[in-house]
N, C-alpha and C positions, 0 to 999 in steps of 0.2 A: 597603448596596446603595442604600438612598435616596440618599444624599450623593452615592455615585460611579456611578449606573445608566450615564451616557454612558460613561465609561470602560472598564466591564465590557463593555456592549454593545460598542465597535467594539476590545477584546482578542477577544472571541470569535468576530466577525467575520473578525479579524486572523489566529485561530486554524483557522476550519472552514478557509479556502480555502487556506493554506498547508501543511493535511495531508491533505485533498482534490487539490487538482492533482496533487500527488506520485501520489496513485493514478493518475488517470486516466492521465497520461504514462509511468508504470510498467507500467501493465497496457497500454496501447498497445504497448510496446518489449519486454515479455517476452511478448507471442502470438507472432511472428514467432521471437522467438531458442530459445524453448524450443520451438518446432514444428522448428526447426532440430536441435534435442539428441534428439528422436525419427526425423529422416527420416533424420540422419547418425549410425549409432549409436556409431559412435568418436569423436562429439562429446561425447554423454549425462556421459561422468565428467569428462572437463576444464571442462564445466557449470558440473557439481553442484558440482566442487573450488572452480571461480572466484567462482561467488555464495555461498560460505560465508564465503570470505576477504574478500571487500566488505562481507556482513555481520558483519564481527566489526573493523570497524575501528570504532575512537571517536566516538561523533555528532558529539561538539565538536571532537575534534579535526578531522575531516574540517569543519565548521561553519568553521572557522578556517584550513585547509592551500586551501579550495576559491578564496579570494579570491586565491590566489597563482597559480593552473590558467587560471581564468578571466577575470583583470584586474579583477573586479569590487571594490566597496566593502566592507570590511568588514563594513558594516551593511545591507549590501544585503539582500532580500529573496531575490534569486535566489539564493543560497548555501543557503539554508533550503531549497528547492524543489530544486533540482539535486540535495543531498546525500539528502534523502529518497528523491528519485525513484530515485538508486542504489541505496538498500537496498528501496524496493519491485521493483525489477527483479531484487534478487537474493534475494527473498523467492518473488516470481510466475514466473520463470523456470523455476526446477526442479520448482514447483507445475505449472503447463503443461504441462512435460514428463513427469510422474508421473502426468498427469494423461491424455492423451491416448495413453501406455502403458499404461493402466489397461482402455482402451476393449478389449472382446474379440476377438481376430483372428476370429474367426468370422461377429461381425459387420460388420469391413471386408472379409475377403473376400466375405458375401454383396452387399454393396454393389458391390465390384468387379464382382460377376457379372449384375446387373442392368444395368450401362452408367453408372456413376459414375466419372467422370473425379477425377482425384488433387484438384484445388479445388473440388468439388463434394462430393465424399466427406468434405473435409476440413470446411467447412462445413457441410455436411447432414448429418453422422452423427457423425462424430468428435468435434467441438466439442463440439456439443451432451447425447452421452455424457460426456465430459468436464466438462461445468460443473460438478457436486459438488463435485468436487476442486477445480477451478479457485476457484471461488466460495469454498471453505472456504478455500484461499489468501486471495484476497483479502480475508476478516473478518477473517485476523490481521495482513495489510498496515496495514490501514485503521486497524485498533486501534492499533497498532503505531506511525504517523505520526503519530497523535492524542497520544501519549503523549509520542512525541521532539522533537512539535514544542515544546514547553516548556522544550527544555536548550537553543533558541536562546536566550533567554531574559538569557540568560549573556553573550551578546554584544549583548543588547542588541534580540536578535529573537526573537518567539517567544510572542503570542498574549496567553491566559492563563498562560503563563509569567511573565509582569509582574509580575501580582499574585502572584506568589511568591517573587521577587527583591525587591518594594516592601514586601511583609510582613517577611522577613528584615532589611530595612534597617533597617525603621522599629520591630524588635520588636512587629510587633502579627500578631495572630493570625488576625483573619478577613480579610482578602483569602486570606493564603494557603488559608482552607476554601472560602472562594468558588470559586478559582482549583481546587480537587480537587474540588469537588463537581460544576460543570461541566463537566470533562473526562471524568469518569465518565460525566454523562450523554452526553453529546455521543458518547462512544465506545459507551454503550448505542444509542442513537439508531440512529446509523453503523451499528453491527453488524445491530440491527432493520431496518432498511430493506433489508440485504443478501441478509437470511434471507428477505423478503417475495418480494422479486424472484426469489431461487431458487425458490420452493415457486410463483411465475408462472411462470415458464420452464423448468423442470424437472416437470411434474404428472404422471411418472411414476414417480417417488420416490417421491411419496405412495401410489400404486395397491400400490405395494410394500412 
């Protein structure tokens, strides 16, 4: 860590904001689609069918098929980001969706009856019943991105994935504990601050 502190510091650099963005751009693109798999309910299973099968394709392989879709560089970064953001979309999607069926008709119809219009109700009441779930989506997105950002790695992108392809290389053993020991924390971290934000904006969780 002496010898290589620069290094370490801008992989893990390299690291947060490349499984970082993929949330934010994920979680942006499944409020919309999975509110879609609730209002249209003969949407809800061809959803749930289609972000299972995006999630179960291959990171690297899609790390490697996305430079062909997109025109981009092999080594580009945007390949890392794009392929994430698909499996957090197909992680947060049917989370959204499970999530805002979750809410009890009882209490959207009492909203209805008070003079809450359909984006009104859907923001003031729905949503916001909904973050648990939503939120507990998003801890294992977020885990989830932290982890896969590493098998870029293989291509040559991919954080503190480095130091684990440069340990391999070189036969030597601590980068690559460096390279796990930071991930862990870093996806502790992540997941901490998630939990924080919940128990701010959900404090009626707590009462209960």
């Amino acid at each position: 860590m002496r010898n290589n502190a620069d290094t370490v510091w801008l992989a893990l650099q390299e690291h947060v904001w490349l499984a970082l963005l993929p949330v934010l751009f994920g979680f942006v693109i499944a409020l919309p689609v999975g509110y879609l798999g609730v209002r249209f309910p003969v949407l809800y299973h061809p959803l749930v069918n289609t972000c299972g099968v995006l999630y179960s394709i291959p990171s690297l392989a899609l790390f490697v098929f996305l430079p062909v879709v997109l025109g981009t560089k092999v080594l580009s970064p945007v390949n890392i980001v794009v392929a994430l953001t698909i499996y957090t979309v197909a992680l947060l999607a049917r989370t959204v969706a499970d999530g805002l069926r979750s809410v009890d008709p009882v209490v959207v119809q009492a909203a209805t009856a008070m003079g809450y219009r359909r984006v009104r109700r859907l923001t003031g009441v729905e949503l916001p019943m909904a973050l648990p779930v939503i939120l507990a989506g998003l801890r294992v997105a977020t885990v989830s991105n932290i982890s896969l950002v590493s098998v870029g790695a293989l291509i040559g992108i991919g954080g503190l994935g480095q130091l684990f392809t440069r340990g391999f290389q070189l036969f030597y053993i601590e980068p690559i504990l460096v390279g796990i020991v930071l991930s862990v924390l870093l996806a502790g971290l992540a997941d901490l601050i998630i939990v924080l934000v919940q128990r701010a904006v959900t404090p009626w969780t707590r009462a209960v």
